[in-house]
OpenMM code with the backbone's topology and positions (N, CA, C; nanometers):
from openmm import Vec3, app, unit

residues = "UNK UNK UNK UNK UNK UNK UNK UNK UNK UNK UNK UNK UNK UNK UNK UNK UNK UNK UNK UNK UNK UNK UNK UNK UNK UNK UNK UNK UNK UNK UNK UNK UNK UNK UNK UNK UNK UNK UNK UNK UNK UNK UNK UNK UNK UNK UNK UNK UNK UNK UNK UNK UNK UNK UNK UNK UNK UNK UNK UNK UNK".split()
positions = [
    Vec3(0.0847, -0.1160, 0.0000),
    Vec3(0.0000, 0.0000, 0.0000),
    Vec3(0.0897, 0.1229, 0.0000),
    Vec3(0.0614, 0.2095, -0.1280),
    Vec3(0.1427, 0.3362, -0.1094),
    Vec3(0.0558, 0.4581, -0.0936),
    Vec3(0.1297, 0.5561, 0.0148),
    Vec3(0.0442, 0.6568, -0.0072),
    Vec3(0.0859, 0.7728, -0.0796),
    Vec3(0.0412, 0.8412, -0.2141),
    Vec3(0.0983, 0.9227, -0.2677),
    Vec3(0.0561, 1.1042, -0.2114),
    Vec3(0.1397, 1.1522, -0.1924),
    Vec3(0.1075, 1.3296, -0.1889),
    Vec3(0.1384, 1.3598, -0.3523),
    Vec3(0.0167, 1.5001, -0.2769),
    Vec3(0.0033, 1.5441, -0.3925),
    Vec3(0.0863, 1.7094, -0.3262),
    Vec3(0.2022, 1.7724, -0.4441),
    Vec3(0.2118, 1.8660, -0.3987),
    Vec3(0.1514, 1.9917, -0.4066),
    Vec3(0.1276, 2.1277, -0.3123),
    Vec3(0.0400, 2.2050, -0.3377),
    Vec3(0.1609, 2.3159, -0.3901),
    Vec3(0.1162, 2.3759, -0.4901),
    Vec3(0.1902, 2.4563, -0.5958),
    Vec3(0.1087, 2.5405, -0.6406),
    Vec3(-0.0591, 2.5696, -0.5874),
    Vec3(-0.0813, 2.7426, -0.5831),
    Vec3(-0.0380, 2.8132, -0.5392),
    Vec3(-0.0291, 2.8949, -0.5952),
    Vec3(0.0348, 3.0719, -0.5426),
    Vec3(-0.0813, 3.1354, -0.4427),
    Vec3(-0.0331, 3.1802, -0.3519),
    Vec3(-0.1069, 3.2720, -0.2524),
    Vec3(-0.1695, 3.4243, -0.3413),
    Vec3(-0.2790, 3.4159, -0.3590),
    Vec3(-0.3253, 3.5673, -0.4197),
    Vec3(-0.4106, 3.6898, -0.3384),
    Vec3(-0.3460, 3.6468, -0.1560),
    Vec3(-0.3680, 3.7455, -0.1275),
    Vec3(-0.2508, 3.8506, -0.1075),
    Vec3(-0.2589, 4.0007, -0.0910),
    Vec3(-0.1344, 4.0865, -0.0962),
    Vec3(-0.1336, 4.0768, 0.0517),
    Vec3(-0.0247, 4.1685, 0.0701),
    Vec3(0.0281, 4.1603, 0.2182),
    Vec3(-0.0474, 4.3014, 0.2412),
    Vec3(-0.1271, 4.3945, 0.1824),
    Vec3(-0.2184, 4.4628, 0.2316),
    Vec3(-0.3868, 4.4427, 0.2928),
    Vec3(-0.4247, 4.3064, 0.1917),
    Vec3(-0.5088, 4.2202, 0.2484),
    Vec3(-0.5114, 4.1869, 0.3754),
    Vec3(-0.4155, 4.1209, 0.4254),
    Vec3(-0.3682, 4.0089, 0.5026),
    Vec3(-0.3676, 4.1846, 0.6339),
    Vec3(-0.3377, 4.2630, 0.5898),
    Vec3(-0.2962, 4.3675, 0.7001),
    Vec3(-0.4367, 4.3880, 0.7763),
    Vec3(-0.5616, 4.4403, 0.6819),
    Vec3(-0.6734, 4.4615, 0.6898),
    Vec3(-0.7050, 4.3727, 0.7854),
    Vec3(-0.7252, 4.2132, 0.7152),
    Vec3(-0.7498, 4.0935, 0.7867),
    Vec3(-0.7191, 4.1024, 0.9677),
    Vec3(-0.6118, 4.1112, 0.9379),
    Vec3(-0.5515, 4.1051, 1.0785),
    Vec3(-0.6102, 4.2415, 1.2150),
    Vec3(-0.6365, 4.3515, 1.1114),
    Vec3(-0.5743, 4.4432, 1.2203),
    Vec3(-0.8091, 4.4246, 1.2227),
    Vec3(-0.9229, 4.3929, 1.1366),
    Vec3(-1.0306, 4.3628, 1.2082),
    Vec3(-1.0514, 4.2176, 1.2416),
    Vec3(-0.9591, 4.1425, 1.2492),
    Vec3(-1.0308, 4.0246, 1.3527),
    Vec3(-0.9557, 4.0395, 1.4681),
    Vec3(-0.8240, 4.1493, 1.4610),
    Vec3(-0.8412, 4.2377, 1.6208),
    Vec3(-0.9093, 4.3193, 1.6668),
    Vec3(-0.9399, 4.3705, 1.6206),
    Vec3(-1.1039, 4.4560, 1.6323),
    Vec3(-1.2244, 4.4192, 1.6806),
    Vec3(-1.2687, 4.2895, 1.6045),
    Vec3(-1.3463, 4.2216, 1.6290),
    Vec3(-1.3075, 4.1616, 1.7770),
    Vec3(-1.1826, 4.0926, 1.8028),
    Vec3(-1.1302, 4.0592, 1.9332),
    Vec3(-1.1666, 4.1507, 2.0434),
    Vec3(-1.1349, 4.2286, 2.0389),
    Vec3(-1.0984, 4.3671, 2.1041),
    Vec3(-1.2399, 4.3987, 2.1635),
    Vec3(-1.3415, 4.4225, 2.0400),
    Vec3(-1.4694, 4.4615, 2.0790),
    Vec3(-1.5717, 4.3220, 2.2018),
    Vec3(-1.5113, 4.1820, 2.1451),
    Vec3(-1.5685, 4.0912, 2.1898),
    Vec3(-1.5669, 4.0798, 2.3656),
    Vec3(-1.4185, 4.1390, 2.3675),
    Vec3(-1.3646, 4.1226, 2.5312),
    Vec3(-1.4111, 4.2602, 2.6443),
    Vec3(-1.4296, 4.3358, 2.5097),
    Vec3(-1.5000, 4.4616, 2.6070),
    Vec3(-1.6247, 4.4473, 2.6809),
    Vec3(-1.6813, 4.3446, 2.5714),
    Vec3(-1.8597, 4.3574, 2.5483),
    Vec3(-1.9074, 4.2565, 2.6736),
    Vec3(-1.7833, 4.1408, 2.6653),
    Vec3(-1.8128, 4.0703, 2.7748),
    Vec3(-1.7901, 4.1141, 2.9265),
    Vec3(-1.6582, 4.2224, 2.9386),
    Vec3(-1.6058, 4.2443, 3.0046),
    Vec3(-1.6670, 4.3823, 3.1191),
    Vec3(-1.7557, 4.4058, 3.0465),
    Vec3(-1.8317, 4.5523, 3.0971),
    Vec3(-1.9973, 4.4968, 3.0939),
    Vec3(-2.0186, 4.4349, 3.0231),
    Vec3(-2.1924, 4.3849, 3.0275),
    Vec3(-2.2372, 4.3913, 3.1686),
    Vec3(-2.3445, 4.4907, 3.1405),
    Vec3(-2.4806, 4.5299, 3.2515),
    Vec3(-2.5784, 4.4036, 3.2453),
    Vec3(-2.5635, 4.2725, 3.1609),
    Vec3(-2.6377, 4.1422, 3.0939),
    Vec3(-2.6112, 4.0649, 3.1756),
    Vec3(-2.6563, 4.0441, 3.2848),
    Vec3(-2.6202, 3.9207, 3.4017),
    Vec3(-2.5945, 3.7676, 3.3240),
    Vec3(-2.6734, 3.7367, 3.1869),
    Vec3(-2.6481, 3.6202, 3.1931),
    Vec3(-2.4505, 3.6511, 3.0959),
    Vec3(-2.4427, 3.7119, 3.0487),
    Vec3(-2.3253, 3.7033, 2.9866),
    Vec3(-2.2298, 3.7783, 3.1145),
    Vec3(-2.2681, 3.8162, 3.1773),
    Vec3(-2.1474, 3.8752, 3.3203),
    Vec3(-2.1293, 3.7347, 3.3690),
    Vec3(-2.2250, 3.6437, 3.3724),
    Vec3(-2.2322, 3.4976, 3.5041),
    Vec3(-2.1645, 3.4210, 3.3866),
    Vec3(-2.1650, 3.3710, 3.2397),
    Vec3(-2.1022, 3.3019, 3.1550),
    Vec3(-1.9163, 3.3346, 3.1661),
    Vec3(-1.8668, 3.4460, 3.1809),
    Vec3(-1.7607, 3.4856, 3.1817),
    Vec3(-1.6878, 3.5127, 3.3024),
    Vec3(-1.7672, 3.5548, 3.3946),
    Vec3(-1.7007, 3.6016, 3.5305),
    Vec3(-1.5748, 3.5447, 3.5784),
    Vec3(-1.5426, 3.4061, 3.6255),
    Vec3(-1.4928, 3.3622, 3.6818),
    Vec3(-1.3290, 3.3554, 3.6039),
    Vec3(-1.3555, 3.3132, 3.4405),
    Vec3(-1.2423, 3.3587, 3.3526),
    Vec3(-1.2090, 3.4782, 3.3553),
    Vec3(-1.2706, 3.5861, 3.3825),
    Vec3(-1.2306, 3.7534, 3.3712),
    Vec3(-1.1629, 3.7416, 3.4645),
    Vec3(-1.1765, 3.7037, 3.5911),
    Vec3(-1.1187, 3.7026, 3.7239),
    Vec3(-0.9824, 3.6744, 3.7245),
    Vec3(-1.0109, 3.5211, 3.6614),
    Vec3(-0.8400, 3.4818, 3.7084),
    Vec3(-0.7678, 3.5086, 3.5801),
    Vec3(-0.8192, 3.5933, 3.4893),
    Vec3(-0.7296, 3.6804, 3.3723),
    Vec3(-0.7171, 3.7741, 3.4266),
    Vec3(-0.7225, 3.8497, 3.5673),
    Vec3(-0.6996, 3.9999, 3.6288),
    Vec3(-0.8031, 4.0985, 3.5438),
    Vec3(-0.8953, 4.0912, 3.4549),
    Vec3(-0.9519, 4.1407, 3.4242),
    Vec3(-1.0793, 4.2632, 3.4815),
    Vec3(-1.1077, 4.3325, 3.5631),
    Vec3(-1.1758, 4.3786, 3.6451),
    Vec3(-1.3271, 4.3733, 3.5981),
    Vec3(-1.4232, 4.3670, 3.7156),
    Vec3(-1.6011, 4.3429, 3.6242),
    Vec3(-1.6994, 4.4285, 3.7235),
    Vec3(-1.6546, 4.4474, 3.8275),
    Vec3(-1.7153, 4.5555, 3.9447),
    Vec3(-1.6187, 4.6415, 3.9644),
] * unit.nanometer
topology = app.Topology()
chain = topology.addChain("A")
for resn in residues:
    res = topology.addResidue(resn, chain)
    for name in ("N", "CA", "C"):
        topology.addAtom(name, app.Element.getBySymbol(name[0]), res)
């Protein structure tokens, strides 16, 4: 039994200005996610997260 590869030999067609965009909103997106949890007046999403905010030093009161 052989197993053959196949090699991958597409070219990447995104630019490195793409890739910048990319990066700097799914930190954004990050960014906004940890706030939203991190400040919520939403008891059930304050009680889902709390205990991780905590022992990340994160402050919630």
């Amino acid at each position: 039994m052989s197993i053959s590869t196949a090699s991958h030999t597409a070219a990447s067609t995104t630019t490195l200005s793409q890739r910048v965009v990319a990066a700097i909103g799914a930190s954004l997106l990050g960014v906004l996610l940890v706030y939203f949890a991190g400040f919520s007046h939403i008891e059930a999403v304050h009680n889902a997260a709390h205990d991780t905010r905590h022992s990340a030093a994160f402050p919630c009161h």
